[in-house]
C-alpha positions in Angstrom: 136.5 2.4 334.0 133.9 4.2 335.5 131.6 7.3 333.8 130.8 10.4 334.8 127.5 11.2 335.5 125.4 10.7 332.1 128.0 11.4 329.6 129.8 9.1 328.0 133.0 10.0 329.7 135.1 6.8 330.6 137.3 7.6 333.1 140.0 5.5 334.7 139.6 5.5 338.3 142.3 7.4 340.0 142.9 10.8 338.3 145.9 12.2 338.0 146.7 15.1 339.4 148.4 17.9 337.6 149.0 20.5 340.2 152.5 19.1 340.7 153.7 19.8 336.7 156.5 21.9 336.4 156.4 22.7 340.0 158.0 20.0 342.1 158.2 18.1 339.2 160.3 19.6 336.1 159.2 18.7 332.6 161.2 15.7 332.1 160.0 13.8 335.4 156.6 15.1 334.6 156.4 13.4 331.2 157.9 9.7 333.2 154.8 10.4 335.7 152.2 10.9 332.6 153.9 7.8 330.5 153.4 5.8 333.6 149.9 6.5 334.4 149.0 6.1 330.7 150.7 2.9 330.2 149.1 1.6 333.4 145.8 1.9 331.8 145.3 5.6 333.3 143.3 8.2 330.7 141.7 11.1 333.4 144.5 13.9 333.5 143.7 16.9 335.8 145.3 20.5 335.6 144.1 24.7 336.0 145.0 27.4 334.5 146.0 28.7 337.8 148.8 25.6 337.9 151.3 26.3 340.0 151.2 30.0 339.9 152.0 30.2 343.7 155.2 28.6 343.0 158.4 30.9 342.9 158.9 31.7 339.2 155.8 30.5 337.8 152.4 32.6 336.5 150.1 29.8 336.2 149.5 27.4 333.2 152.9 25.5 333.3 151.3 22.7 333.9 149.1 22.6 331.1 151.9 23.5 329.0 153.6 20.4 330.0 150.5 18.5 329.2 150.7 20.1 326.4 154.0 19.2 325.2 153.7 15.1 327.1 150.3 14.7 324.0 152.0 16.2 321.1 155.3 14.0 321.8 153.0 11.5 322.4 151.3 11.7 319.3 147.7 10.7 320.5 145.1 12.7 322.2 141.4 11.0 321.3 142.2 8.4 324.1 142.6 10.9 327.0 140.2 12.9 329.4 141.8 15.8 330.2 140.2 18.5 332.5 141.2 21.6 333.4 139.8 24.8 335.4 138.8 28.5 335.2 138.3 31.0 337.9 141.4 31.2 340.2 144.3 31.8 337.6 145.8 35.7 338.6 145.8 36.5 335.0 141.8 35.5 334.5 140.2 35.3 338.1 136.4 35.2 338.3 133.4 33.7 336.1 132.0 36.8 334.3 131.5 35.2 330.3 134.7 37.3 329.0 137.0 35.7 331.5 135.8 32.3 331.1 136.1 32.6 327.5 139.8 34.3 327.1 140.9 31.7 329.5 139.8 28.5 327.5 141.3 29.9 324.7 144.4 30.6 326.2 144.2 26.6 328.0 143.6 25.6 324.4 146.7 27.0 323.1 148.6 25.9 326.0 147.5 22.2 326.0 147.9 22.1 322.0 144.5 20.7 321.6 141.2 21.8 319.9 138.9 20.7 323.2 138.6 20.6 326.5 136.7 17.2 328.2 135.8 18.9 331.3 136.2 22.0 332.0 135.3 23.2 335.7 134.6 26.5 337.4 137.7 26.2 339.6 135.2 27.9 342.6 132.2 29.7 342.7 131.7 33.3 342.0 129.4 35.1 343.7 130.0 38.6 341.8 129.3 36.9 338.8 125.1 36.4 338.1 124.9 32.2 337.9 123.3 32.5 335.0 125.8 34.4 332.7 128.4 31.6 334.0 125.9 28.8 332.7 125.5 30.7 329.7 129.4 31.6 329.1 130.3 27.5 329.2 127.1 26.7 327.4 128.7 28.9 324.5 131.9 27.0 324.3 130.1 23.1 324.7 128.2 25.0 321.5 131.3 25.8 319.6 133.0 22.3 320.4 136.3 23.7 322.4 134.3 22.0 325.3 133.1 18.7 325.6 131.4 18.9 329.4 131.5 21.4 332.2 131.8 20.7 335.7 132.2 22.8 339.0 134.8 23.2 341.7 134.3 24.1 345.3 130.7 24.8 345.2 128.4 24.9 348.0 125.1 22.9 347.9 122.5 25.7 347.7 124.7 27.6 344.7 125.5 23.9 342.8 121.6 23.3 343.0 121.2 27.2 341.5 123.3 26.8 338.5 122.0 23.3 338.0 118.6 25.3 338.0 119.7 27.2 335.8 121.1 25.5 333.1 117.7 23.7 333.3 115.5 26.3 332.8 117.2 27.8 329.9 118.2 24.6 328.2 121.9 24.7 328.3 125.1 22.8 329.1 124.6 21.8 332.6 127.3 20.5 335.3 127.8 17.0 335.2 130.6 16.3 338.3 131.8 17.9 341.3 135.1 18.0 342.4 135.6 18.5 346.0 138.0 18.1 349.0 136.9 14.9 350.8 138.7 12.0 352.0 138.7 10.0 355.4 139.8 12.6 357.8 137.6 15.3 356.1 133.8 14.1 354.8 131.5 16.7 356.3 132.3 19.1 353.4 131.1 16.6 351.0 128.6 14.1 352.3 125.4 15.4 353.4 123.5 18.0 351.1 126.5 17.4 348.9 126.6 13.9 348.2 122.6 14.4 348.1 122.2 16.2 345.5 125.1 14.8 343.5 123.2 11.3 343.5 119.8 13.3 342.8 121.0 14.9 339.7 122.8 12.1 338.7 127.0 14.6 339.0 129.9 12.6 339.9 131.7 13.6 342.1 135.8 13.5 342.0 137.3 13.9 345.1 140.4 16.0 345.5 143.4 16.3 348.6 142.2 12.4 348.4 145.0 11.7 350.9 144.8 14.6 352.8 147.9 16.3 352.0 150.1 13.0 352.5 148.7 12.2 356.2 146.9 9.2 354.6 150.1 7.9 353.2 151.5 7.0 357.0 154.6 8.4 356.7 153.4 11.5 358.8 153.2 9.7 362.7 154.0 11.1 365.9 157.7 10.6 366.7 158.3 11.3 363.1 160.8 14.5 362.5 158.1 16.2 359.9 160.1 17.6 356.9 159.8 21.4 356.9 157.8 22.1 353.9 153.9 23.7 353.6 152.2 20.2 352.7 154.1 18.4 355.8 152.7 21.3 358.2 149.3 20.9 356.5 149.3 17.1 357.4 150.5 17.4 360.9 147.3 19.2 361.0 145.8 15.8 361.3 148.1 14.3 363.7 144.5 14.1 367.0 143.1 11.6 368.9 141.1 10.9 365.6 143.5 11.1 362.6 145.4 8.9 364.3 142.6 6.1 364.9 142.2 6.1 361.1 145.4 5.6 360.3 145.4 3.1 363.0 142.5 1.8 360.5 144.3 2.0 357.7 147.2 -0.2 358.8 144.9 -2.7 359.8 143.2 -3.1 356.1 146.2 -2.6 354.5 147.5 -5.3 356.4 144.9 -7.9 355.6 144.8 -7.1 351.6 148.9 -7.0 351.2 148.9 -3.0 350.1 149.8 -0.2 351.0 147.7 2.4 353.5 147.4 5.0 350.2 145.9 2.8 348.2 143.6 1.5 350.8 142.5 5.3 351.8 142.5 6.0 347.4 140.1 2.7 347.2 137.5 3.6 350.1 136.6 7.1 348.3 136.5 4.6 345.0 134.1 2.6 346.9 131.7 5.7 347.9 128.2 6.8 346.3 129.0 9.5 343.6 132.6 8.9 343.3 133.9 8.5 339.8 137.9 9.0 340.9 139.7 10.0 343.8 142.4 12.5 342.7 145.7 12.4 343.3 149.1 13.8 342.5 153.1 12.3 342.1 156.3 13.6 341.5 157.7 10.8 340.9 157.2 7.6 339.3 157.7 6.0 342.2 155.3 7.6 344.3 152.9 7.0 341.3 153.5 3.4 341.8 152.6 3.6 344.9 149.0 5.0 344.5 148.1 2.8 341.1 147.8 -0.1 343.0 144.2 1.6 344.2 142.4 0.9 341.1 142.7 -2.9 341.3 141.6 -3.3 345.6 138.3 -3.7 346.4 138.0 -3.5 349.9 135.6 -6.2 351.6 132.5 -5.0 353.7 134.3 -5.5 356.8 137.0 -3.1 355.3 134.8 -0.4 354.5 132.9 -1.0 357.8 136.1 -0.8 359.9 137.1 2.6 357.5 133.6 4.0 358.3 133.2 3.4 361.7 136.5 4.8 362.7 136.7 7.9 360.7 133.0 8.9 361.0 131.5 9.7 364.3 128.3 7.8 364.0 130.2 4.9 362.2 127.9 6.1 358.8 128.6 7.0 355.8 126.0 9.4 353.9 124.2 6.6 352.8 124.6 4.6 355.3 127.2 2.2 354.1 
């Protein structure tokens, strides 16, 4: 288990992503994925309120509903960490204090739960003053229907701002970042990022942690892709350098008996700040896949070979 910044959140190391419930993956396969991850050990359950709104048919919040339903069949909620967003759902876009607070209470009757663990500003909102936001989840830590707020998709500058905030006027304060980074994409992250993550002590969870399945293998040149929006997204990746990496991959995976996802889930374990890579399945199967990442630990030559070949000055943020 590892926690999240300086609460006393203990979250497994992969979390699950959510954004697949009751959009590729109807309610019934979605509860086998949720009793898979838990009885693997797995506690960190992601979701938004905006889940999967831009599927056909659905307005946002199935997923949590399906969450929902999975803990009260399940009969136990005290041993999860489930976080979910606000800010991107069509129904309740934006960060102004009213918003924020309609759409908790309408995740909180969709989850079937009296709290939140972490509840993140899906992305920033620059129409909204920083301060009202910081006050707006302060409100709800203060009421209990949130245990710890977190933000989405922020850049460095504003992150530092609302940190600043929350500081000066004593209230709830972000304690993680989630953010896209994995091996093909790390400028967004490390840098100012990753900096001031480690400087206010925020963890960071890393989303698209396989880059839209390109860091699974399967997608390869002389591959027929599948026509779908994620298979164009990871042919994306398919240069000179995506390539190389996966070339990388192959050659770790080789040497510790695993498979390249894992390997690729295990290297952002591995990095400064990083409290879980997230990742989604539809199946079981492909959930089995990705849960043997929690138990590799990559060798320094592993992470050297990982660093060199998907960074262009062979360094990670920190030099690792």
């Amino acid at each position: 288990m590892k926690r999240i910044g300086h609460t006393d959140l203990e979250v497994f190391p992969l979390c699950l992503g959510g954004n697949v419930l009751g959009w590729t993956a109807d309610e019934e396969t979605s509860f086998a994925v949720l009793n898979a991850y838990t009885s693997a050990g797995g506690n960190f359950i992601d979701t938004a309120d905006s889940y999967p709104q831009w599927a056909d048919g659905c307005e946002g919040g199935e997923s949590e509903t399906i969450i929902g339903r999975w803990m009260a069949r399940r009969g136990r909620r005290d041993d999860l960490i489930i976080a979910t967003k606000v800010g991107q759902g069509r129904h309740h876009p934006g960060l102004s204090p009213a918003n924020i607070r309609s759409a908790a209470e309408a995740s909180l009757r969709r989850l079937g739960t009296g709290h939140i663990d972490l509840y993140y500003a899906h992305e920033d909102d620059p129409a909204t003053p920083l301060a009202d936001t910081v006050a707006a989840f302060d409100s709800l830590v203060q009421e209990g229907k949130v245990r710890y707020v977190a933000a989405s998709n922020y850049s460095a500058p504003r992150l530092a701002a609302a940190l600043a905030s929350a500081q000066q006027h004593r209230l709830a304060s972000f304690v993680a970042l989630q953010v896209h980074y994995n091996l093909v994409h790390r400028d967004e992250y490390e840098g100012d990022l990753a900096a001031l993550c480690q400087r206010e002590g925020l963890s960071c969870i890393a989303y698209s942690a396989l880059a839209d399945g390109f860091l699974t293998g399967k997608y390869r040149p002389g591959h027929a892709l599948p026509v779908s929006e994620r298979a164009e997204d990871a042919a994306a990746y398919l240069t000179e350098s995506g390539l190389a990496v996966l070339g990388a991959l192959d050659t770790v995976a080789e040497r510790n008996g695993t498979l390249i996802a894992a390997v690729a889930l295990a290297w952002l374990a591995a990095q400064p700040t990083v409290a879980a890579p997230l990742a989604s399945a539809r199946t079981s199967g492909q959930l089995q896949e990705l849960l043997q990442a929690p138990d590799l630990k990559l060798s320094a030559d592993d992470l050297a070979l990982l660093n060199t070949t998907s960074a262009p000055d062979g360094q990670s943020w920190l030099g690792a």
